[in-house]
C-alpha positions, 0 to 999 in steps of 0.5 A, spaced: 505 101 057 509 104 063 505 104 070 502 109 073 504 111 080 500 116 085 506 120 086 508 126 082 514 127 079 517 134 079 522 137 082 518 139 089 516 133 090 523 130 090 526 135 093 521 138 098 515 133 100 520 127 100 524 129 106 519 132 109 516 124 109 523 123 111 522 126 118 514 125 119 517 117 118 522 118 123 518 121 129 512 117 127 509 113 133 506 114 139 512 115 143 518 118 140 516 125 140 515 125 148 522 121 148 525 126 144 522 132 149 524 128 155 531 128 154 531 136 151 531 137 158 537 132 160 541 126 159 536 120 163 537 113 165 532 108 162 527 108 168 527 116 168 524 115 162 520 110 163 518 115 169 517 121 165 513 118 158 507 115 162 504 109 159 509 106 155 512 100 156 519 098 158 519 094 152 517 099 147 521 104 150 527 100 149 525 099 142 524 106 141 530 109 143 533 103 140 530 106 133 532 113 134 540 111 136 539 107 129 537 113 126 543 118 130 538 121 134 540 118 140 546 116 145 546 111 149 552 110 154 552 104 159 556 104 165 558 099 169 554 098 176 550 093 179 546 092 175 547 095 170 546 102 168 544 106 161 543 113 160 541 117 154 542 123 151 540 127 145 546 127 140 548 134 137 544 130 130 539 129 134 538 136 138 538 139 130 530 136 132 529 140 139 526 147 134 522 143 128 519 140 134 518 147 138 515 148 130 510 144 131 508 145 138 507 152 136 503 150 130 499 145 134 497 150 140 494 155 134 491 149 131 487 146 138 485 154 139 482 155 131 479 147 132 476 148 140 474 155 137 469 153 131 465 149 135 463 154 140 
């Protein structure tokens, strides 16, 4: 008897709902979205970061953007000062986000407007 599975197999579910997977699963996590917003604006060094995603920790923004450089969306340049400094950017792959991003922004104020305003 062949195992049942809870996943649909047609084809938009291949080829729609699995990249969409993709890309929630990518931007997961309390913190890479704001990482990504931060560095829209500029190339930053570790500490700016640190600065402008308030309440993350050294360690868990190291490993954030350590996941993102994995997955392409970031880059890190690492100049030869004392102590040594890191800069991140967006890479061009990881600026192709910036409007998905923008997207969901727009999305998400509509949907606090339409939520706030039912409970009036």
């Amino acid at each position: 008897m062949k195992k049942r599975t809870n996943k649909p197999e047609t084809p938009l579910y291949r080829s729609h709902l699995i990249p969409v997977h993709d890309t929630v699963e990518l931007l997961s996590g309390k913190w890479k979205i704001e990482i990504i917003c931060s560095l829209t604006f500029s190339k930053r060094f570790f500490m700016e970061l640190k600065r402008d995603v308030i309440g993350i920790s050294p360690r868990m923004l190291s490993k954030e953007l350590q996941e993102l450089e994995v997955n392409g969306i970031v880059t890190r340049q690492q100049h030869a000062t004392k102590p040594i400094t890191v800069c991140y950017e967006l890479s061009e792959y990881g600026k192709t986000l910036v409007p998905v991003i923008h997207i969901m922004g727009a999305w998400g104020k509509e949907h606090r407007k339409k939520i706030i305003g039912s409970l009036n």
